[in-house]
DRENGUKOL-910985 format. One record per residue (C-alpha): residue in three letters; x, y negated, z. Coordinates in steps of 0.05 Angstrom, whole numbers, plus 32768, in hexadecimal, padded with zeros to 4 digits. Layout:
BEGIN
ALAXYZ ...
REM end
This chain:
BEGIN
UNK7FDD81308187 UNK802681428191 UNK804D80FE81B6 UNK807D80EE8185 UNK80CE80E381A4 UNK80DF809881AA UNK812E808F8193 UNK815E80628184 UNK8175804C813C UNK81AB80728142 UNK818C80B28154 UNK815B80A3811F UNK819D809A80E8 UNK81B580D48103 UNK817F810080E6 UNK818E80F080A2 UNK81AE81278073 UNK81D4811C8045 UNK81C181178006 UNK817880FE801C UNK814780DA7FF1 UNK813680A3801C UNK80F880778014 UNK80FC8031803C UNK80BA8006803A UNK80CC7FB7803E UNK80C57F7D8012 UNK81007F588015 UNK81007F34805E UNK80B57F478068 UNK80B57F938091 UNK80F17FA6808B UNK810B7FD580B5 UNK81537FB880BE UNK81637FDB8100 UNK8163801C80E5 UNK8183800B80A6 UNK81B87FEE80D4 UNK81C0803280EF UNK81C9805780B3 UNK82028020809A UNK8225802580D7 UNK8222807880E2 UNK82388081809E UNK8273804380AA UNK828B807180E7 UNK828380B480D1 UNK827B80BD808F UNK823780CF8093 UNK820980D78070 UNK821980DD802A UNK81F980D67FE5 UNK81B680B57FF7 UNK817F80A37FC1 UNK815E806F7FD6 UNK8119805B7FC7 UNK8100800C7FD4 UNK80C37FFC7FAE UNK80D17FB47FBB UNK81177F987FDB UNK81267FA7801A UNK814E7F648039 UNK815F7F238023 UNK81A77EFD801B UNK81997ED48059 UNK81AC7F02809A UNK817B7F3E8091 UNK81B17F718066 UNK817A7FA68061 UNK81957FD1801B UNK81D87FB38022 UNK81DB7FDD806B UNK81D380158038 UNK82067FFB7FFF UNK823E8015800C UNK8268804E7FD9 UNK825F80947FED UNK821B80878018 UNK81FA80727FE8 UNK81F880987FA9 UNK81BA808A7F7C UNK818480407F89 UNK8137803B7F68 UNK81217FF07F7B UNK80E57FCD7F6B UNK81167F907F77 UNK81547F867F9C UNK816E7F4D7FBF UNK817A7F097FA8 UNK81887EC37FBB UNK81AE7E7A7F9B UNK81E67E8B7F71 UNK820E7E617FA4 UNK820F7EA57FD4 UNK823A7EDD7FD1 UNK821E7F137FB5 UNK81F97F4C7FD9 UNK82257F8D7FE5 UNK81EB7FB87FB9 UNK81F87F907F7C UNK82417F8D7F82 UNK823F7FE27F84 UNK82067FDF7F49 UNK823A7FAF7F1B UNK82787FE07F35 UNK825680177F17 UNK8251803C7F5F UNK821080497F64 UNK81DA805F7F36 UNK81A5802A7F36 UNK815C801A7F16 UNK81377FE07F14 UNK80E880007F10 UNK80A77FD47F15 UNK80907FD17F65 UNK80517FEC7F59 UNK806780317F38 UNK809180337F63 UNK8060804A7F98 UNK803A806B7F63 UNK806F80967F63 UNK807080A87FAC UNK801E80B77F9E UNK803680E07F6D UNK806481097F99 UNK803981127FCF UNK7FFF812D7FB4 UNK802C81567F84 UNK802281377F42 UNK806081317F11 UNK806180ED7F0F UNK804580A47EF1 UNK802780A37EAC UNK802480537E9C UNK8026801D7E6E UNK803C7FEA7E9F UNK80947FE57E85 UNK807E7FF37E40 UNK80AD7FD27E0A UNK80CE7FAB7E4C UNK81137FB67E64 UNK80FB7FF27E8C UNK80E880157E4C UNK8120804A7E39 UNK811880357DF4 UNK813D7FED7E0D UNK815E7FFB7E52 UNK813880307E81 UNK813480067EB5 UNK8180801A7EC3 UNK81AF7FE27EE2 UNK81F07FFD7EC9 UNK821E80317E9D UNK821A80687ECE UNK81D1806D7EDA UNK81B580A87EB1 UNK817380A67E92 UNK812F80AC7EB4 UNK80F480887E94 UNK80D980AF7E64 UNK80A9809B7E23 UNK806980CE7E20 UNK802880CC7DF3 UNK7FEC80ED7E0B UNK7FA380DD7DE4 UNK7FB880B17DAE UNK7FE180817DE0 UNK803280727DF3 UNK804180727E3D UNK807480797E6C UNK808080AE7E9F UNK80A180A07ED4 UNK80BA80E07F01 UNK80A980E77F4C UNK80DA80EB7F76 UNK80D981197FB1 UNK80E880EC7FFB UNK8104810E8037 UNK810E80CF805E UNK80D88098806D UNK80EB8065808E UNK80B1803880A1 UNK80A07FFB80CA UNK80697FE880F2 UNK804E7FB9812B UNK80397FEE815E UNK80478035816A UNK801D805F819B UNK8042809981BC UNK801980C5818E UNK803D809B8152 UNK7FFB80758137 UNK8010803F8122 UNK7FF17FF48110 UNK800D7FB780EE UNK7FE97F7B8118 UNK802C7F57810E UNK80387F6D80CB UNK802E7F3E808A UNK801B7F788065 UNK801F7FBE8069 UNK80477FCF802B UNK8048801A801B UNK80598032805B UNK801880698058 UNK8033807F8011 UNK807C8082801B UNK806580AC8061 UNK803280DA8031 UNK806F80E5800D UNK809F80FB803C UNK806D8123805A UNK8066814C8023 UNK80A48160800E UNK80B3817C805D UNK80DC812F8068 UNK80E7810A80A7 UNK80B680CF80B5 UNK80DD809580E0 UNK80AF805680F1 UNK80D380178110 UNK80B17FF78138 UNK80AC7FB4816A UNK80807FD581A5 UNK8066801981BB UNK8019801B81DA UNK7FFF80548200 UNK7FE5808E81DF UNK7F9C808581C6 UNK7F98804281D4 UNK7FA08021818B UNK7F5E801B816C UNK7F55804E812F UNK7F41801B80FF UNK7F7D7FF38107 UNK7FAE80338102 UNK7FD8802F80BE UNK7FF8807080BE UNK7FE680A880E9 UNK800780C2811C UNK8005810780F4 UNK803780ED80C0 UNK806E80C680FB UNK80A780F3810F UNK80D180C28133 UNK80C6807E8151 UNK810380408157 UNK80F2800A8182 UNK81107FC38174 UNK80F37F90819E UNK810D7F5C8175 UNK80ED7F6C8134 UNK80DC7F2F810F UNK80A17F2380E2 UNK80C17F0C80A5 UNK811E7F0D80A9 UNK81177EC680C4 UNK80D37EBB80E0 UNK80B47ECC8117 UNK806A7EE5812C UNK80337EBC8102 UNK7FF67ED58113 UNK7FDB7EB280D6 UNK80017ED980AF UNK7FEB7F1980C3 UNK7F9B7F0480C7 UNK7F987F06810D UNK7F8F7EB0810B UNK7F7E7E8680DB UNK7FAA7E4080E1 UNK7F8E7DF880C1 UNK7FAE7DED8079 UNK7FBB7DAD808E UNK80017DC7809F UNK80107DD4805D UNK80457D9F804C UNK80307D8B8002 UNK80637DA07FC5 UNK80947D5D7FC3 UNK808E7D397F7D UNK80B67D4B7F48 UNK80BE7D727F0C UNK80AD7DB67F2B UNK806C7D927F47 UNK805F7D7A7F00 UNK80667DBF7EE4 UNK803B7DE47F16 UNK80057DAE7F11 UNK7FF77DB67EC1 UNK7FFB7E0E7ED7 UNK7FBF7DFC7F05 UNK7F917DE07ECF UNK7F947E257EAB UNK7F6C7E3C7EE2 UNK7F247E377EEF UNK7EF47E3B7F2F UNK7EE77E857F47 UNK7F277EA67F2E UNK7F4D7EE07F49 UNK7F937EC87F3C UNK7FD87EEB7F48 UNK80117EC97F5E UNK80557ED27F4C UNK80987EAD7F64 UNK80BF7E6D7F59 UNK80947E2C7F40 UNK804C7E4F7F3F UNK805A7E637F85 UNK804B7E0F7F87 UNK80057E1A7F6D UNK7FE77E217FA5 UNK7FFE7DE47FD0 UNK7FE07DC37F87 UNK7FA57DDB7F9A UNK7FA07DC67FDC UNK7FBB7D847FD3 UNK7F847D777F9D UNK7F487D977FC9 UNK7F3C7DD97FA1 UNK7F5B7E047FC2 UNK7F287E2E7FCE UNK7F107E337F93 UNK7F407E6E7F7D UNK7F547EB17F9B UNK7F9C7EC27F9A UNK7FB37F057F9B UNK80027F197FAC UNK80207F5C7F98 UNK80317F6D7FEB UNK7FE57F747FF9 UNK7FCF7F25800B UNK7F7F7F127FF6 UNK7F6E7ECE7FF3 UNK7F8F7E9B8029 UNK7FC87E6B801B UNK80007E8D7FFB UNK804B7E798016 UNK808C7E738001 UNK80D17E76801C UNK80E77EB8804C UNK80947EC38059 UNK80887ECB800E UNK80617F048007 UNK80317EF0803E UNK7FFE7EBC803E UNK7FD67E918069 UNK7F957E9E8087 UNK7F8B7EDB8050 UNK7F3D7EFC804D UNK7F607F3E8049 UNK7FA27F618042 UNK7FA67FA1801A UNK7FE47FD5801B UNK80147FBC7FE4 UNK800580047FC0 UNK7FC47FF27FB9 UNK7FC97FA67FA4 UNK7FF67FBF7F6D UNK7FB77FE47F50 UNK7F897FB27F50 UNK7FC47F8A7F27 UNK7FD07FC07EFB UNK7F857FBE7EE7 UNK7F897F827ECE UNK7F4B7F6F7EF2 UNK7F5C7F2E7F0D UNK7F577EEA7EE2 UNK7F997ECD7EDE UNK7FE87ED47EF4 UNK800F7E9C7EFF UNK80587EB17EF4 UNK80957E947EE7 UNK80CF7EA67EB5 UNK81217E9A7EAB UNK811E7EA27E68 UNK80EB7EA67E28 UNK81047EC07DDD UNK80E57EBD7D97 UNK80AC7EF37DA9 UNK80987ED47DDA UNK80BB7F017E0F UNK80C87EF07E52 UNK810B7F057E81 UNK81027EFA7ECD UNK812A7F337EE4 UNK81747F247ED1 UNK81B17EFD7EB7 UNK81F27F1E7EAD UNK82217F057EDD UNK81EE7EE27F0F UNK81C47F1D7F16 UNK81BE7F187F62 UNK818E7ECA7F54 UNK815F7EFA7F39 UNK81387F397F61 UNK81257F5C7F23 UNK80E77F777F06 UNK80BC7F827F4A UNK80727F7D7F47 UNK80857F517EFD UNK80757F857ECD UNK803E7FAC7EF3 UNK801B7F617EF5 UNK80297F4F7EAC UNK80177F967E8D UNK7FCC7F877E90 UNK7FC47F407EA6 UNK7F927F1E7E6B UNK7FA67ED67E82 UNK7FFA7ECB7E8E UNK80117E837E9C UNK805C7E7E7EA4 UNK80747E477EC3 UNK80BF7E2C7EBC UNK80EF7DF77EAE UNK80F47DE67E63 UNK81497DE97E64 UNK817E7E0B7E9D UNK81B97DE87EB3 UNK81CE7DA17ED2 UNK81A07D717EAF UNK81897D2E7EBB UNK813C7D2B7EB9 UNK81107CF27EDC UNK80C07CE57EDD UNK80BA7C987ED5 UNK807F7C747ECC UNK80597CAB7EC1 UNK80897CC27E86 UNK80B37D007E82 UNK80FD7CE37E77 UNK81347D0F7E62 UNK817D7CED7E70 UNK81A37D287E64 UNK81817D657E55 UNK81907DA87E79 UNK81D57DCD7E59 UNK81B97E127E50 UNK817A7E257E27 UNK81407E507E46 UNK811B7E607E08 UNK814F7E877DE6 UNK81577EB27DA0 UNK81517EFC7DCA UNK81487EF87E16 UNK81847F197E3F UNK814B7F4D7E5E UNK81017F547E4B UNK80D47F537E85 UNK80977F467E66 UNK80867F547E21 UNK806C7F197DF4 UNK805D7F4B7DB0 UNK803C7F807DE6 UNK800B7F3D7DF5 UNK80027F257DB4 UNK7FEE7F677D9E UNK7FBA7F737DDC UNK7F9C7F257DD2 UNK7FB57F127E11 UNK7FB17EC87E23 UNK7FF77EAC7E2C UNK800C7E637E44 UNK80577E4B7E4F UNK80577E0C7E7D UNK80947DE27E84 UNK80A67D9E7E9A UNK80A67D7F7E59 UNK806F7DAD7E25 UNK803B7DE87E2D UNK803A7E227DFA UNK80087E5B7DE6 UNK80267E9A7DD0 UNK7FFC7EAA7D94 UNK80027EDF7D57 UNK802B7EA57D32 UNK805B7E9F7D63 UNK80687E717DA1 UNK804C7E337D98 UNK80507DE77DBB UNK800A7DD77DC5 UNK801A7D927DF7 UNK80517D5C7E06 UNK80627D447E3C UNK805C7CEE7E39 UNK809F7CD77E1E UNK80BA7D137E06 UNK80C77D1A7DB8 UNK80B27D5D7D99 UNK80EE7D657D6C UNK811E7D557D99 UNK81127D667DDE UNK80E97DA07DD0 UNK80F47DC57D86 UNK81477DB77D8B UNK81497DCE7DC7 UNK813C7E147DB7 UNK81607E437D9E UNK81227E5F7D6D UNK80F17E367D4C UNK80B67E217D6C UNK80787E1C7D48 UNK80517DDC7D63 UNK80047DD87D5B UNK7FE07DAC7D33 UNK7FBA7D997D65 UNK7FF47D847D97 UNK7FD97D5D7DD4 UNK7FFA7D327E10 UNK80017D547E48 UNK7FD77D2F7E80 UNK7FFC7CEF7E99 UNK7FDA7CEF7ED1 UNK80127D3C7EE7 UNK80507D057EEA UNK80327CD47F1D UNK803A7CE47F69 UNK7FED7CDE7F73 UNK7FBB7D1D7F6C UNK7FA27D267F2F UNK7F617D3A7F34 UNK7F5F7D827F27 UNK7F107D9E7F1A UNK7F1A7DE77F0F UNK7ECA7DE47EF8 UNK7EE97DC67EBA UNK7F1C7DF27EB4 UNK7F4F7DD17ED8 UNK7F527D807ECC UNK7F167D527EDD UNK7F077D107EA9 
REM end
């Protein structure tokens, strides 16, 4: 095999045309390839060069906390045209990244496209195929018959509605790549490469496959280089065969602010005992009641926000183990985590390519997905991916619709109201002071991520957990099924939305026992609570 030239990142930006599609494999602070990105920013800053890139970036590349990843890219004549799974985002009490400033400028074309098509669509163009037919954005915002997935005036139309055998789908076009850039653990001089360090792989083989194809330029960042022949073959992500160029940056981090785990990457597994338990409060109160919809031996998804918390429920009640959770960046089982190493997990029995997890999500073969929401309207749909004029709090659609499109079991977890409020938990009561000044259940969400009339139609299972009531989405509409202790129905609850709520006739407490500190006995043999 051909030894494959070892450069530096700005060598490696200097190879890019303008005018490239270029395809960057990250998730947000996890593998991202920031040195090269760097590169690209700062060749362009000093010469202009190069010009009118596409960029591809099935899930963000970067966060809002030091790692700039796209916003290396974002600036007006580089970059010309952006498809993101999901973008950057962070508190509203941070500047906003550079990309979304150029999206909301109108400078630079700019769709928001589920993760998991996303690298469907580099599939598609490397073996040739025309594109993605799917149902997963189906009467969502990325449907053209509501927004295309397009983040602003400027951005022409690409989603397209099809029907083929008696069914509606929609086709989403390939798009040719003539850049990869990659990351890995390890490169051998041959340009094998292995992820030992990695939390996940991502879609580094695909977006490679892709470039390949079209004739592109493969460029793999890496933190080490091993002698040629040395890295065992079943541990080699992408071949050699597929690497053009290697960038060496000895200070690549695991996550953007975390070192080397090795439990993170499978190569250790660490005592749970470290797990600092969720602190008590309403968030803890909320994620406790989403753990009793779920029931020993499921295969259960995990989204972000409060049922990121569902786990530590788990463990703190001693049934951990009685689930499997699945994340969208390839994670299997282990301890799922949250902050910058979200996306990996603890002590995981496997970790898949993120291309591949997103088909096993798309089939709808798993149990349940424990997701969380900004808003809910009258129909019972659900907007996680935006707010006009704080867009940059929110990533966007990511794996979200992919997830939802086939899930049979959705339980979306949330605060009831938005907004400075005055809530306690005393004496094992849910008080409300001074409720929150903006409402979350709302006539017509601002964006439709998820489709409640989609689910309704399909008999899909859907439960709404908040602080203070639980609702089913059923054919009749959303309805209150529990209360929390101390909270009036009327009040707190059915005036507090701005649609009416229909509440069953069969309305329950929720479980006192969720607003004391102490566990709560959790039996997921029962179905989640224990008499």
């Amino acid at each position: 095999m051909t030894r494959k030239p070892v450069i530096s990142a700005a060598e490696a930006a200097a190879l890019v045309p303008d005018g490239a599609v270029v395809s960057v494999s990250s998730s947000s602070g996890l593998g991202c390839p920031d040195a090269v990105l760097r590169a690209i920013g700062e060749r362009f800053g000093a010469t202009g060069a190069p010009r009118g890139l596409t960029a591809l970036h099935p899930i963000a590349a970067g966060d809002m906390y030091g790692i700039k990843g796209i916003d290396h890219l974002a600036q007006p004549g580089l970059l010309k045209r952006v498809f993101a799974g999901s973008y950057p985002s962070g508190p509203s009490s941070l500047e906003p990244p550079l990309i979304r400033k150029l999206i909301e400028a109108g400078e630079v074309e700019a769709y928001n496209l589920p993760s998991g098509v996303l690298f469907q669509m580099h599939r598609s163009a490397a073996t040739g195929q025309p594109g993605v037919l799917t149902t997963v954005g189906l009467d969502t915002f990325v449907d053209p018959r509501r927004e295309g997935g397009r983040m602003n005036a400027v951005t022409p139309q690409f989603v397209r509605v099809e029907h083929f055998d008696g069914r509606e789908w929609l086709f989403y076009p390939a798009i040719g790549v003539d850049v990869a850039v990659i990351r890995a653990t390890t490169a051998d001089e041959n340009g094998n490469l292995t992820m030992e360090d990695e939390g996940s792989p991502l879609g580094a083989l695909d977006q490679a496959l892709a470039a390949r194809a079209r004739g592109g330029l493969v460029i793999a960042q890496v933190k080490r280089i091993a002698e040629a022949g040395s890295l065992p073959a079943q541990q080699v992500r992408v071949p050699g065969i597929l690497v053009d160029r290697i960038v060496v940056d000895p200070e690549q981090m695991q996550t953007t602010q975390t070192p080397f785990d090795p439990a993170l990457a499978g190569a250790l597994r660490r005592p749970l005992t470290e797990v600092e338990p969720a602190a008590f409060g309403l968030e803890k109160v909320i994620a406790r009641r989403a753990a009793m919809e779920l029931t020993r031996g499921a295969v259960v998804n995990l989204g972000f926000g409060i049922s990121a918390l569902v786990p530590r429920i788990l463990l703190e009640e001693g049934c951990h183990h009685d689930v499997t959770w699945v994340i969208e960046q390839g994670a299997i089982g282990g301890f799922p985590l949250t902050g910058f190493a979200f996306g990996c997990a603890l002590n995981p029995e496997a970790i898949l390519p993120s291309a591949d997890q997103f088909t096993f999500l798309q089939s709808g073969a798993f149990d349940t997905a424990m997701l969380s929401f900004l808003e809910i309207d009258a129909e019972g749909n659900v907007n996680v991916s935006a707010l006009p004029g704080r867009s940059h709090i929110t990533a966007g659609v990511g794996g979200f619709a992919d997830i939802t499109a086939n899930a049979r079991h959705l339980v979306f977890s949330g605060r009831f109201t938005a907004g400075r409020g005055d809530l306690a938990i005393e004496d094992g009561e849910l008080r409300i002071r001074r409720d929150g000044t903006a409402a979350k259940f709302v006539g017509a969400v601002q964006q439709v991520t998820f489709s409640g009339r989609r689910a309704v139609a399909e008999g899909r299972r859907v439960t709404v957990v908040t602080e203070r009531c639980v609702l089913r989405l059923l054919s009749e509409g959303l309805t209150v099924t529990e209360i929390a202790p101390g909270v009036d129905v009327q009040r707190d609850v059915v005036e507090r939305a701005d649609f009416p709520l229909r509440i069953s006739p069969r309305l329950t407490v929720m479980d006192a026992r969720l607003f004391r500190p102490e566990p709560v006995s959790l039996d997921l043999a029962a179905g989640g609570r224990r008499e």
